[in-house]
N, CA, C and O atoms as a MOPAC input file, in Angstrom:
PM7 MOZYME 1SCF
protein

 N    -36.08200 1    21.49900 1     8.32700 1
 C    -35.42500 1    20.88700 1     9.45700 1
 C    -35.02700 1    19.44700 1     9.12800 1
 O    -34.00400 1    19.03000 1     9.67300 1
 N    -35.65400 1    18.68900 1     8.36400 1
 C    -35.89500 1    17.11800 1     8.34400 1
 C    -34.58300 1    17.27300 1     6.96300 1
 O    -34.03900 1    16.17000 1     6.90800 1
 N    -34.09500 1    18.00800 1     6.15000 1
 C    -33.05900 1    18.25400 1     5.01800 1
 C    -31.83700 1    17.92400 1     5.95100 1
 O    -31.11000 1    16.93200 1     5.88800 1
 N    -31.75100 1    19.35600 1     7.14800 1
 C    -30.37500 1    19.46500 1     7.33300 1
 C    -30.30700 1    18.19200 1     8.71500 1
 O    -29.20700 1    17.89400 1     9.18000 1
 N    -31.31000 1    17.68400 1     9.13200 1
 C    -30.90600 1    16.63100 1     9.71700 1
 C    -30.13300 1    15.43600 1     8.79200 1
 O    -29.05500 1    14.93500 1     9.11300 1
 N    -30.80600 1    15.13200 1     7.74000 1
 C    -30.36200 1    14.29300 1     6.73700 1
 C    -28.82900 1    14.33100 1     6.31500 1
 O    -27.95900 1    13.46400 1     6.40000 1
 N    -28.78600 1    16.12400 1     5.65000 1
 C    -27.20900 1    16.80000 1     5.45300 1
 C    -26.40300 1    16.49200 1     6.63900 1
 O    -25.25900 1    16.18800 1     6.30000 1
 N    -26.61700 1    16.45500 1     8.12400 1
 C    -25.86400 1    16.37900 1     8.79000 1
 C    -25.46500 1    14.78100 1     8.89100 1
 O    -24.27300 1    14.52700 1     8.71500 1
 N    -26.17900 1    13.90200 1     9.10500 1
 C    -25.90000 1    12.47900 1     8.90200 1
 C    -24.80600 1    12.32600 1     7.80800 1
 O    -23.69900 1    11.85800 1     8.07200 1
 N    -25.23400 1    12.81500 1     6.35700 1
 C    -24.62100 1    12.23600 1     5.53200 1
 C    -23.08200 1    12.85300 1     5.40700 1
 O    -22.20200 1    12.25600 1     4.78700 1
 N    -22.85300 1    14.23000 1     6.13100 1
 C    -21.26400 1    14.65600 1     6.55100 1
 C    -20.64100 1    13.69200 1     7.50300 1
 O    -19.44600 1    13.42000 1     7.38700 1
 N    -21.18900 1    13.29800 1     8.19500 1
 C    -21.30400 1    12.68800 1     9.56100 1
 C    -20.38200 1    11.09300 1     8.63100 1
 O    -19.23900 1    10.65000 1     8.74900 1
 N    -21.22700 1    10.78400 1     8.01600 1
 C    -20.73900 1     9.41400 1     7.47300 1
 C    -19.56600 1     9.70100 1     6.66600 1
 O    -18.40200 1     9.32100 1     6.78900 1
 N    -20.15900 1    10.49700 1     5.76600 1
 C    -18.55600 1    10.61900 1     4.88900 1
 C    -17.51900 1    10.82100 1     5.53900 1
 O    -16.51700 1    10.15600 1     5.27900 1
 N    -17.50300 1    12.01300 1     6.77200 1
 C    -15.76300 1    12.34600 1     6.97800 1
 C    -16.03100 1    10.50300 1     7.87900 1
 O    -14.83000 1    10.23900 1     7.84300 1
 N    -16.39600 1     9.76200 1     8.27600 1
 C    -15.96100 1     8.92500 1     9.03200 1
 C    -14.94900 1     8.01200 1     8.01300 1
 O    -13.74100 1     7.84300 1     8.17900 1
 N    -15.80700 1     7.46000 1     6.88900 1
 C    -14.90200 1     7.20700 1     6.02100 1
 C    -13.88200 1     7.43400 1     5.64300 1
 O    -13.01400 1     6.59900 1     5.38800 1
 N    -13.81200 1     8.42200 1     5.55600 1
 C    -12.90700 1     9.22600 1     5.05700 1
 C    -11.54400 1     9.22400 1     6.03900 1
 O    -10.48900 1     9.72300 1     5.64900 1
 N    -11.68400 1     8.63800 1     7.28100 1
 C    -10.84500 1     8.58400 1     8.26400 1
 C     -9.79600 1     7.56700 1     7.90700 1
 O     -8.60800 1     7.86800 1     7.78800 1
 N    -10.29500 1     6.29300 1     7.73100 1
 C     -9.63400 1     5.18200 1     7.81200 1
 C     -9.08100 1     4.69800 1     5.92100 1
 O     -8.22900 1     3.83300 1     5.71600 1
 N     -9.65900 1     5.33300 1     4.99100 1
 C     -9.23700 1     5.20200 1     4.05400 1
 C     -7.65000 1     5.07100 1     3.61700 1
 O     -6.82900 1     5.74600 1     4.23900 1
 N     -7.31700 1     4.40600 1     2.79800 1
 C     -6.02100 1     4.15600 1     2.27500 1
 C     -6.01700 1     4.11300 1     0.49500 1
 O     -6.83000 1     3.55600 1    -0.24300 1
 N     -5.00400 1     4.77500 1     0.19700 1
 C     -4.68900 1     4.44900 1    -1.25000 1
 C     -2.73500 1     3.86200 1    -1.25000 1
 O     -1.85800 1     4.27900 1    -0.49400 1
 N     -2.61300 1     2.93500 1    -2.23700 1
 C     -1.25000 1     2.54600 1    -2.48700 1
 C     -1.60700 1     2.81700 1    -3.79500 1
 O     -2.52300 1     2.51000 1    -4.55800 1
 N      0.05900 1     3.92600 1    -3.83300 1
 C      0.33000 1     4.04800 1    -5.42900 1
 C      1.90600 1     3.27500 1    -6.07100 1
 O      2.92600 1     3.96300 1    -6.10800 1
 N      1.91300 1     2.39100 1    -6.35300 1
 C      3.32900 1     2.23700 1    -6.99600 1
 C      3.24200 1     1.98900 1    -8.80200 1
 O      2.45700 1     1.65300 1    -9.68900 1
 N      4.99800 1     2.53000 1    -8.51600 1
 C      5.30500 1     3.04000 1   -10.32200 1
 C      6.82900 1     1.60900 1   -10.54100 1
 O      8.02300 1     1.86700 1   -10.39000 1
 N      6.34700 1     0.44700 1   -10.85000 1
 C      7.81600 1    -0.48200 1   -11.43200 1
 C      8.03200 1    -1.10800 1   -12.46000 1
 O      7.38200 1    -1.96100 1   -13.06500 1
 N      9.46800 1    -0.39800 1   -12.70900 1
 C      9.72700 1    -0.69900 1   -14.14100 1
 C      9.65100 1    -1.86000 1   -14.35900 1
 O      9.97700 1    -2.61000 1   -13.43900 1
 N      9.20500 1    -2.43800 1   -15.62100 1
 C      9.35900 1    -3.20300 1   -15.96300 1
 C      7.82200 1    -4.52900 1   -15.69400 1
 O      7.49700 1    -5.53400 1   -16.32700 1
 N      7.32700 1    -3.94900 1   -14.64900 1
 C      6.33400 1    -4.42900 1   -14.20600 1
 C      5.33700 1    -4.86000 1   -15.27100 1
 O      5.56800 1    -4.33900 1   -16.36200 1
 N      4.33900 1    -5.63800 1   -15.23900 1
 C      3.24300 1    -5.78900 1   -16.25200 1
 C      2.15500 1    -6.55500 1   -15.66700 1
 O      2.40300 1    -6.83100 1   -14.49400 1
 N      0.96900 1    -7.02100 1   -16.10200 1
 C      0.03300 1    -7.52700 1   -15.54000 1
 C     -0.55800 1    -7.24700 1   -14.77700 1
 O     -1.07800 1    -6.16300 1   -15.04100 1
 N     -0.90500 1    -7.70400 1   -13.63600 1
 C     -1.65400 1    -7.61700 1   -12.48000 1
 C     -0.60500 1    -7.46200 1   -11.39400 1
 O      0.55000 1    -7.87900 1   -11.47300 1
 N     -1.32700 1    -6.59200 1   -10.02400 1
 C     -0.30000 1    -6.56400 1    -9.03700 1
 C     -1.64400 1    -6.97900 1    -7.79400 1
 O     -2.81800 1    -6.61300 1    -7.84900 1
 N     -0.96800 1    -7.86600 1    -6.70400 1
 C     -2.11000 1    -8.04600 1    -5.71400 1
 C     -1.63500 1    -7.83900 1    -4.26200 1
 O     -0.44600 1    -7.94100 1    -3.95800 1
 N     -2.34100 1    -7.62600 1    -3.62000 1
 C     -2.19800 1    -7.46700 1    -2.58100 1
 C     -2.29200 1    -8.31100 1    -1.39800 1
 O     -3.41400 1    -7.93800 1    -1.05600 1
 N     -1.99100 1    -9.09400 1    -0.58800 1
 C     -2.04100 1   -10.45600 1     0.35700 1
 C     -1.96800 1    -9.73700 1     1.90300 1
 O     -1.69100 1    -8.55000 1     2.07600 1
 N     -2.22400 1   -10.54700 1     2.80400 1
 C     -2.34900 1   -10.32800 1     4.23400 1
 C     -1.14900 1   -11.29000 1     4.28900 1
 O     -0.57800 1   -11.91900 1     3.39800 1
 N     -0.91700 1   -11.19400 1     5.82400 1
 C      0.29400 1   -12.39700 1     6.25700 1
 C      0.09300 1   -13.45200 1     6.37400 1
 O      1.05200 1   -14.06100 1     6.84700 1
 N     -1.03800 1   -14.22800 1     6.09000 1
 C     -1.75500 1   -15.46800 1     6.02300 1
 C     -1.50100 1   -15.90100 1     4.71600 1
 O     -1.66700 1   -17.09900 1     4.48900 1
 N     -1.01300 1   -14.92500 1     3.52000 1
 C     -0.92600 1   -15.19700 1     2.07400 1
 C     -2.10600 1   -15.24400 1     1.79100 1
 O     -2.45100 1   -16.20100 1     1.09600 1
 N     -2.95000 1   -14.44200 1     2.13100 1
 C     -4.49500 1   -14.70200 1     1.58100 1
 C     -4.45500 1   -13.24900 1     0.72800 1
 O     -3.93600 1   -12.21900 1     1.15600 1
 N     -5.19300 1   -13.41600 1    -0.71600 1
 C     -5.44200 1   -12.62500 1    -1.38200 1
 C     -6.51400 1   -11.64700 1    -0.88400 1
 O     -7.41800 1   -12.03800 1    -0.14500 1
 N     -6.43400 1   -10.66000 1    -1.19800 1
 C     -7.16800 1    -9.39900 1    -0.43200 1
 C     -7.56900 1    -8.61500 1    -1.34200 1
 O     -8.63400 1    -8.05100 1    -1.09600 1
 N     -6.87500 1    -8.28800 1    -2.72000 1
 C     -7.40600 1    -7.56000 1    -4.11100 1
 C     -6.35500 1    -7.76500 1    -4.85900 1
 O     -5.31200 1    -8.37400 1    -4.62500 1
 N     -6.81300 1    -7.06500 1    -6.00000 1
 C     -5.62500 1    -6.93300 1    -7.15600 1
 C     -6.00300 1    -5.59100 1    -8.32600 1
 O     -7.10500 1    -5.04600 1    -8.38700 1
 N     -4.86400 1    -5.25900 1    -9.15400 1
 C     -5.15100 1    -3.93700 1    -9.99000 1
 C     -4.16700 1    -4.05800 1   -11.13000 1
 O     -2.97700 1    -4.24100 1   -10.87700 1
 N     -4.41000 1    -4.00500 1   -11.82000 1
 C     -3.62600 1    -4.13600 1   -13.37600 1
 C     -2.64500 1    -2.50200 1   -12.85500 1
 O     -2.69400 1    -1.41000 1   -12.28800 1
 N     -1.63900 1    -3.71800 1   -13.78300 1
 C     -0.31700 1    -3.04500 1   -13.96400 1
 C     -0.55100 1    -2.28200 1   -15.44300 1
 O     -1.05300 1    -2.97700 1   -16.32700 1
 N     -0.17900 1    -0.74900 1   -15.78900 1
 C     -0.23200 1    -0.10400 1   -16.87700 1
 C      0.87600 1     0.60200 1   -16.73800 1
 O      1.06500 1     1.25000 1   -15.70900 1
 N      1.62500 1     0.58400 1   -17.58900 1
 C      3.22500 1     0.92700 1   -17.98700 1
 C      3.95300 1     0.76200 1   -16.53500 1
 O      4.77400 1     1.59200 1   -16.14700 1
 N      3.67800 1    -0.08100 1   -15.97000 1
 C      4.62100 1     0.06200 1   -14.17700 1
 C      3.70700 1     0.31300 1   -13.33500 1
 O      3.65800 1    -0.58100 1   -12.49000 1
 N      2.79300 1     1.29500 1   -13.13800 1
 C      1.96300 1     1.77100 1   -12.51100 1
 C      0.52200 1     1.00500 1   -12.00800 1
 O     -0.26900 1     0.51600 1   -12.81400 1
 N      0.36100 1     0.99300 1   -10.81100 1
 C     -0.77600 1    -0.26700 1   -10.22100 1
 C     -1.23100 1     0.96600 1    -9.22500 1
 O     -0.46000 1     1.90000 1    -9.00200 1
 N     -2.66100 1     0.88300 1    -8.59600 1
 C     -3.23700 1     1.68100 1    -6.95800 1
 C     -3.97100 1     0.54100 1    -6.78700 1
 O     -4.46600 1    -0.23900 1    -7.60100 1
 N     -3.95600 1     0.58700 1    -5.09000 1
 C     -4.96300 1    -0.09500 1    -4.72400 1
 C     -5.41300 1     1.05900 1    -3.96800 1
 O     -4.64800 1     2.01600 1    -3.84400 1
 N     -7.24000 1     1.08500 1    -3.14900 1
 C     -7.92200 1     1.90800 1    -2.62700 1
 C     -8.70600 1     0.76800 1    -1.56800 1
 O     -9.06300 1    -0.35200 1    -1.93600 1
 N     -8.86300 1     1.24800 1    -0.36200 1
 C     -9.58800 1     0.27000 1     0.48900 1
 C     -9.84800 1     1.16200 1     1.85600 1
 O     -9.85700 1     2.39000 1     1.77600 1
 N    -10.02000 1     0.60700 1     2.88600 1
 C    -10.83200 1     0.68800 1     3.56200 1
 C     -9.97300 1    -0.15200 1     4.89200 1
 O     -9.77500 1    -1.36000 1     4.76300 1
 N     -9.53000 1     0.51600 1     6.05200 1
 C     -8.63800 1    -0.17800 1     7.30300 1
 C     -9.47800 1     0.36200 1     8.58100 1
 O     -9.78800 1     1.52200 1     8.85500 1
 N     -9.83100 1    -1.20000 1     9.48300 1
 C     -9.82700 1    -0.52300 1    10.78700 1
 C     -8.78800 1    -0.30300 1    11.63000 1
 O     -9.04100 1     0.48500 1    12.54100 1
 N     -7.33900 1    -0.91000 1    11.59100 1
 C     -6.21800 1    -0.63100 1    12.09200 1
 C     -5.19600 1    -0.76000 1    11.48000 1
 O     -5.34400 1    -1.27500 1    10.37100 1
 N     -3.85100 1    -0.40200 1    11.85600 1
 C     -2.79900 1    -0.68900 1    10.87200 1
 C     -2.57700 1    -2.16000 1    10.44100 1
 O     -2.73700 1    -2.83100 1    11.46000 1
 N     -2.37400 1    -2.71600 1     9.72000 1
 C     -2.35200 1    -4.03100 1     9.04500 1
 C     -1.28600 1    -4.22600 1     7.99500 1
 O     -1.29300 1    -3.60800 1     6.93000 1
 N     -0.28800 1    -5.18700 1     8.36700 1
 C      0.91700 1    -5.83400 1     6.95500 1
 C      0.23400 1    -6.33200 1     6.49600 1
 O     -0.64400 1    -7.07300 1     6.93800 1
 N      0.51200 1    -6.00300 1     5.39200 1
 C      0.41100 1    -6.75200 1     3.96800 1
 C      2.08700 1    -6.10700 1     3.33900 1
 O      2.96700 1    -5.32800 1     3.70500 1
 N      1.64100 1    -7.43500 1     1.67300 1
 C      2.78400 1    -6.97100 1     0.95700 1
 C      1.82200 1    -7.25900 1    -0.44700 1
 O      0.67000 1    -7.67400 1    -0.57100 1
 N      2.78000 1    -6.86800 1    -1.35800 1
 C      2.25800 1    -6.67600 1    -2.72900 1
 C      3.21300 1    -7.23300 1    -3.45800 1
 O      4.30400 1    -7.17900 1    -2.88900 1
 N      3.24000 1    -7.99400 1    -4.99100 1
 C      3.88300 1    -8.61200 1    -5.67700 1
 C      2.61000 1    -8.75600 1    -7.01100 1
 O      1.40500 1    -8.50500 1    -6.98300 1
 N      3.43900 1    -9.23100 1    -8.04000 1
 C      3.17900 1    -8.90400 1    -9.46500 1
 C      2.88700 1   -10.90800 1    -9.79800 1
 O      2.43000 1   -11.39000 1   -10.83500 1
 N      3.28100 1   -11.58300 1    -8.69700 1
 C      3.36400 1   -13.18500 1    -8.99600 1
 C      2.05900 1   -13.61100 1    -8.03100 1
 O      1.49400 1   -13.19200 1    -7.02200 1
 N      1.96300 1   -14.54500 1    -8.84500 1
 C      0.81400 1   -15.83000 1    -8.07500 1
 C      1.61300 1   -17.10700 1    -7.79000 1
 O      2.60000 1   -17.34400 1    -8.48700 1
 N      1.26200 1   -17.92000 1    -6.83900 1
 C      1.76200 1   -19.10400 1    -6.99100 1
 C      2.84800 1   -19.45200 1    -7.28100 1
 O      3.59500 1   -18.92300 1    -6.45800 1
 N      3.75000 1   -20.37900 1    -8.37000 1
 C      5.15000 1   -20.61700 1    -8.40500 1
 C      5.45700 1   -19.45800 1    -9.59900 1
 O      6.40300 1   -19.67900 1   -10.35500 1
 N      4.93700 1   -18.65300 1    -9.71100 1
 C      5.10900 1   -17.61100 1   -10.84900 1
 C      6.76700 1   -16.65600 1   -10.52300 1
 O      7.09600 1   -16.81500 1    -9.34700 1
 N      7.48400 1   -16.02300 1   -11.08800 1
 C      8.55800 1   -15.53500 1   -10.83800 1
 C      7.99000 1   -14.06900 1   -10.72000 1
 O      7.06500 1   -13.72600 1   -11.45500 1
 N      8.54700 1   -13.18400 1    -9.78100 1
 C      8.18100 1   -11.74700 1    -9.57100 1
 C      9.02500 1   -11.27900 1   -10.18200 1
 O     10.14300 1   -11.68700 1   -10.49700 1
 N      8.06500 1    -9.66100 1   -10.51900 1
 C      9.18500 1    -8.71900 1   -11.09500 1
 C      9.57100 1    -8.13400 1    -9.59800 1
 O     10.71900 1    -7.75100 1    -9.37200 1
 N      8.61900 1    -8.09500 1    -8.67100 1
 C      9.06800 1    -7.41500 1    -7.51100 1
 C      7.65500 1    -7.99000 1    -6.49700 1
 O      6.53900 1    -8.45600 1    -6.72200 1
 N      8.42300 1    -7.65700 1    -5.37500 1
 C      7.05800 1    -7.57400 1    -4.04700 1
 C      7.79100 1    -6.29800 1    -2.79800 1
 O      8.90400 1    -5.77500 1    -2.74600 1
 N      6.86700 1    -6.19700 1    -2.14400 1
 C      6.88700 1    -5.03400 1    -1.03000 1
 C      6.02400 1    -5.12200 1    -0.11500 1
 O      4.80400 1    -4.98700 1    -0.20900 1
 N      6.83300 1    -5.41500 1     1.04100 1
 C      6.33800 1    -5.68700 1     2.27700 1
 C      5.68100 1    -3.61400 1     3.04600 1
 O      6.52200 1    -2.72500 1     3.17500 1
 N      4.59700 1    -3.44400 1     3.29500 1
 C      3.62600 1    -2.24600 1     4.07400 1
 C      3.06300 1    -2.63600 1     4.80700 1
 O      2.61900 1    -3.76800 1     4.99600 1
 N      2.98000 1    -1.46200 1     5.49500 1
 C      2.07200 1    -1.57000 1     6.67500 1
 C      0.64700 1    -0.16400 1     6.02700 1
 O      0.63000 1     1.02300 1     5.70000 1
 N     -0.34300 1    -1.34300 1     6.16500 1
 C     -1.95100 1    -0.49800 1     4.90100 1
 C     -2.16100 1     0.33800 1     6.52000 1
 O     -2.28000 1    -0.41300 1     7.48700 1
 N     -2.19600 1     1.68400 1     6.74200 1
 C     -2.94000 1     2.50700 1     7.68100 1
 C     -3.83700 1     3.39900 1     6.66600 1
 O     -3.73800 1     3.00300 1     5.50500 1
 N     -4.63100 1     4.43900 1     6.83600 1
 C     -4.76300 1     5.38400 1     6.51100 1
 C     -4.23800 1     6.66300 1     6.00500 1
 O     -3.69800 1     7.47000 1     6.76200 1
 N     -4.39200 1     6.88000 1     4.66300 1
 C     -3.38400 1     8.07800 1     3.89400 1
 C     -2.90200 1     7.14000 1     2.59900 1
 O     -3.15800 1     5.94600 1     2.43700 1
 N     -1.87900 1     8.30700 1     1.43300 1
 C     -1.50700 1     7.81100 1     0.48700 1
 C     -0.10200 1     7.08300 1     0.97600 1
 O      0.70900 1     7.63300 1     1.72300 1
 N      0.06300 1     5.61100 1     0.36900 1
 C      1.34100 1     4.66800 1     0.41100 1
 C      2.01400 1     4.73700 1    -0.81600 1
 O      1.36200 1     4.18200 1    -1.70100 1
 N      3.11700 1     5.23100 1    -1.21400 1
 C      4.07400 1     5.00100 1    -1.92300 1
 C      4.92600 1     3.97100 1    -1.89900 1
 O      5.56200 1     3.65800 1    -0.89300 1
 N      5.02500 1     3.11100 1    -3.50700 1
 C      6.03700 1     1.83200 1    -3.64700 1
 C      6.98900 1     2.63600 1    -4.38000 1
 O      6.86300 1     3.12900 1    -5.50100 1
 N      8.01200 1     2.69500 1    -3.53200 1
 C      9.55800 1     3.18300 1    -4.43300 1
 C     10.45700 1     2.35000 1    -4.10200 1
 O     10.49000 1     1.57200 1    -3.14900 1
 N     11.44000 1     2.60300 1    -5.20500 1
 C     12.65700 1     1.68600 1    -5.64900 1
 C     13.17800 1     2.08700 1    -4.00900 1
 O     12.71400 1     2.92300 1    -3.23300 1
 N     14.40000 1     1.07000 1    -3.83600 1
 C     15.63400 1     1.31900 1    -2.25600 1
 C     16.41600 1     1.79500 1    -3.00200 1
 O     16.86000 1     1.18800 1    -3.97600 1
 N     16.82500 1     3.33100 1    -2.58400 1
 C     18.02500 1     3.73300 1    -3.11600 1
 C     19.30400 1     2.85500 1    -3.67100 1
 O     19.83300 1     2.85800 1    -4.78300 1
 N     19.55600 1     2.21500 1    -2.65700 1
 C     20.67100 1     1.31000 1    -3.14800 1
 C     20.54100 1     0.03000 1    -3.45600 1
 O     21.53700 1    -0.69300 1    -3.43500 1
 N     19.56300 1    -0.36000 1    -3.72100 1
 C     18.94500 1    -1.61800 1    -4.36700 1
 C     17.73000 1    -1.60600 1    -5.06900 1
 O     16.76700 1    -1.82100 1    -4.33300 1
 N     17.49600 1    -1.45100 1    -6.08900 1
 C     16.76500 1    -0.99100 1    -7.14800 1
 C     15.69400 1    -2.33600 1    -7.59200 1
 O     15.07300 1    -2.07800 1    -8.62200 1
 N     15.52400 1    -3.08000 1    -7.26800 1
 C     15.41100 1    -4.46900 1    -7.37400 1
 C     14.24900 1    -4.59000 1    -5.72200 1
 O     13.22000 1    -5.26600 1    -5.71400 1
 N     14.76000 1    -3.76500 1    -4.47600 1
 C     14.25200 1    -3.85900 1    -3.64300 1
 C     12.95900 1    -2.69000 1    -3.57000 1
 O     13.23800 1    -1.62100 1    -4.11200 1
 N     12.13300 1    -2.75100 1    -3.20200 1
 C     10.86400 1    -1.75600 1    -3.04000 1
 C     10.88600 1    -1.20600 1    -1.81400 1
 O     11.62500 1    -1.82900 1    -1.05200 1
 N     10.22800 1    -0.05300 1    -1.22500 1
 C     10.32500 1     0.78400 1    -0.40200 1
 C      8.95500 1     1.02400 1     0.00100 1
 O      8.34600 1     1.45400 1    -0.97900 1
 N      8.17000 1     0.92900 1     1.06400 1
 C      6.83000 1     1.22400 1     0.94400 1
 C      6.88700 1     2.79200 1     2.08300 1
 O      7.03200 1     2.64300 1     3.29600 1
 N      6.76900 1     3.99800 1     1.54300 1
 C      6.58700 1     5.63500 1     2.22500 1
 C      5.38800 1     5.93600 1     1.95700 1
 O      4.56500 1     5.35800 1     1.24700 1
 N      5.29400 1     7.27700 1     2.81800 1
 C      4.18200 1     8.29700 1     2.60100 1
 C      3.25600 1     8.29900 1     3.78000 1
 O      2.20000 1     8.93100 1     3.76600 1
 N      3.74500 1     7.43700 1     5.01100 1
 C      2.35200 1     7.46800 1     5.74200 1
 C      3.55700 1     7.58100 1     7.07800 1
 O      4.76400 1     7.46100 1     6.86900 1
 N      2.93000 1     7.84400 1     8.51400 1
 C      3.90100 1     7.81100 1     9.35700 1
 C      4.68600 1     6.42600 1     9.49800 1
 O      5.91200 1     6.36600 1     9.39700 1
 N      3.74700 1     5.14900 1     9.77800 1
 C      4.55100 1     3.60200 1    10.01800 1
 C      5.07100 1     3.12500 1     8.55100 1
 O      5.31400 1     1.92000 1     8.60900 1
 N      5.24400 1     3.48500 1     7.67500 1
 C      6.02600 1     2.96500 1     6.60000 1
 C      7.03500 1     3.86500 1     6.77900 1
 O      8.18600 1     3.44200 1     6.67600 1
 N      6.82400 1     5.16400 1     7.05700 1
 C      8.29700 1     5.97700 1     6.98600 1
 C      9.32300 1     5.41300 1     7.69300 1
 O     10.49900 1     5.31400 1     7.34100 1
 N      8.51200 1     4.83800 1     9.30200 1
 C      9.00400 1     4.81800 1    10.55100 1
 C     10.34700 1     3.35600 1    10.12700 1
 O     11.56200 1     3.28900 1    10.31100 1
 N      9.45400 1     2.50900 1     9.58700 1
 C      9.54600 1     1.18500 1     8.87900 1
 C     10.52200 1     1.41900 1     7.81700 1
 O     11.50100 1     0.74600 1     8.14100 1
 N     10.73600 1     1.94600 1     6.85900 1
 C     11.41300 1     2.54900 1     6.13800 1
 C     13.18200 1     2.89000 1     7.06200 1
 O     14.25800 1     2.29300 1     7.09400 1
 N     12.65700 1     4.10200 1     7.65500 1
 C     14.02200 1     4.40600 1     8.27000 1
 C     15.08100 1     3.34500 1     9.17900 1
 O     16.29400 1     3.13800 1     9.14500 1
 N     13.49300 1     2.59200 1    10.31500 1
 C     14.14000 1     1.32100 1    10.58100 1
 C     14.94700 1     0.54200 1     9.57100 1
 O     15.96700 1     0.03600 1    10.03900 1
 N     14.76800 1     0.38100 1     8.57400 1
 C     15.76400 1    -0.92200 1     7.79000 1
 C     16.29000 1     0.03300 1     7.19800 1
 O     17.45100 1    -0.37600 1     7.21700 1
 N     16.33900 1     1.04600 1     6.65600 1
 C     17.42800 1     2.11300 1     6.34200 1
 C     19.03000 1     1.73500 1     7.35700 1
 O     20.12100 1     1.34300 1     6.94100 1
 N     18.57300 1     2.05400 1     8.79600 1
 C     19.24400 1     1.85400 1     9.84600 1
 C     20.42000 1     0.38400 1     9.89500 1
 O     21.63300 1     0.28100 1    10.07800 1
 N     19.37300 1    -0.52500 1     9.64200 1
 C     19.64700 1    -1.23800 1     9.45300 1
 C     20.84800 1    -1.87600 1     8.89400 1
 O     21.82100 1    -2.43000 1     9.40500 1
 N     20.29300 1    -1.50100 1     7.07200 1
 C     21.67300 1    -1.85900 1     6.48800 1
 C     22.95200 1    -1.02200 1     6.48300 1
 O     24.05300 1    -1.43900 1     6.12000 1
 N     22.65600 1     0.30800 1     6.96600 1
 C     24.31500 1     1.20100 1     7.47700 1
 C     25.08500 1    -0.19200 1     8.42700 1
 O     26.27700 1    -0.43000 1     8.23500 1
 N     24.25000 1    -1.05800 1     9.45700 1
 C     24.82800 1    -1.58500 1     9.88400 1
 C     25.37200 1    -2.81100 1     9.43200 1
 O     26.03000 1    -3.50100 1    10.21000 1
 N     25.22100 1    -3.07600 1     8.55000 1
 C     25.54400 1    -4.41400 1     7.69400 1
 C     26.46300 1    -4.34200 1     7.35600 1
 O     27.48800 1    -4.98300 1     7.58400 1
 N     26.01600 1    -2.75300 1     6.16200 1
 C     27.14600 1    -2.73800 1     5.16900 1
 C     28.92700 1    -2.65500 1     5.43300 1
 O     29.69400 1    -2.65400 1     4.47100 1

């Protein structure tokens, strides 16, 4: 009895975790070094080496939260940055179709949503 009380706690905890979790995966050319992650305060929050383009971050959200990501510190020159919104689920950094130079943050409902918004957007510009 005193096992599956234990077993049940420890399901109990994991799927909770497991709720609010987030992973960001981005792939940019050209990229190198370190890539970090900032809040809107510009406060550093983590970072993950860049290997051939490719960076993840993995964390932990109690609500949806902007951040953006960039490859620069300080007066350093970027290869790129990308403004997300960190919820729960996998985040994809992809190129903007029509600006290759610009990043795309998908894969979750408010980045899509976010996404399509400025999609919208520049039809109206252009």
């Amino acid at each position: 009895m005193k096992n599956i009380l234990i077993l049940t706690a420890a399901v109990a905890l994991c799927s909770c975790a497991g709720k609010n979790s987030y992973v960001v995966e981005g792939n940019v050319a050209g990229a190198t070094g370190t890539a970090y992650l900032f809040d809107q305060q510009q406060h550093l929050l983590d970072s993950a080496a860049i290997e051939n383009g490719a960076f993840r971050f993995k964390g932990t959200v109690e609500q949806p939260d902007v951040r953006y990501i960039t490859d620069s510190r300080g007066d350093a020159p970027a290869t790129f940055s990308a403004l997300l919104i960190v919820e729960p689920g996998t985040i994809r950094i992809v190129d903007h179709a029509d600006q290759p130079q610009r990043k795309v943050a998908t894969g979750t409902p408010s980045n899509d949503a976010s996404a399509a918004y400025n999609q919208a957007g520049d039809a109206l510009v252009a």
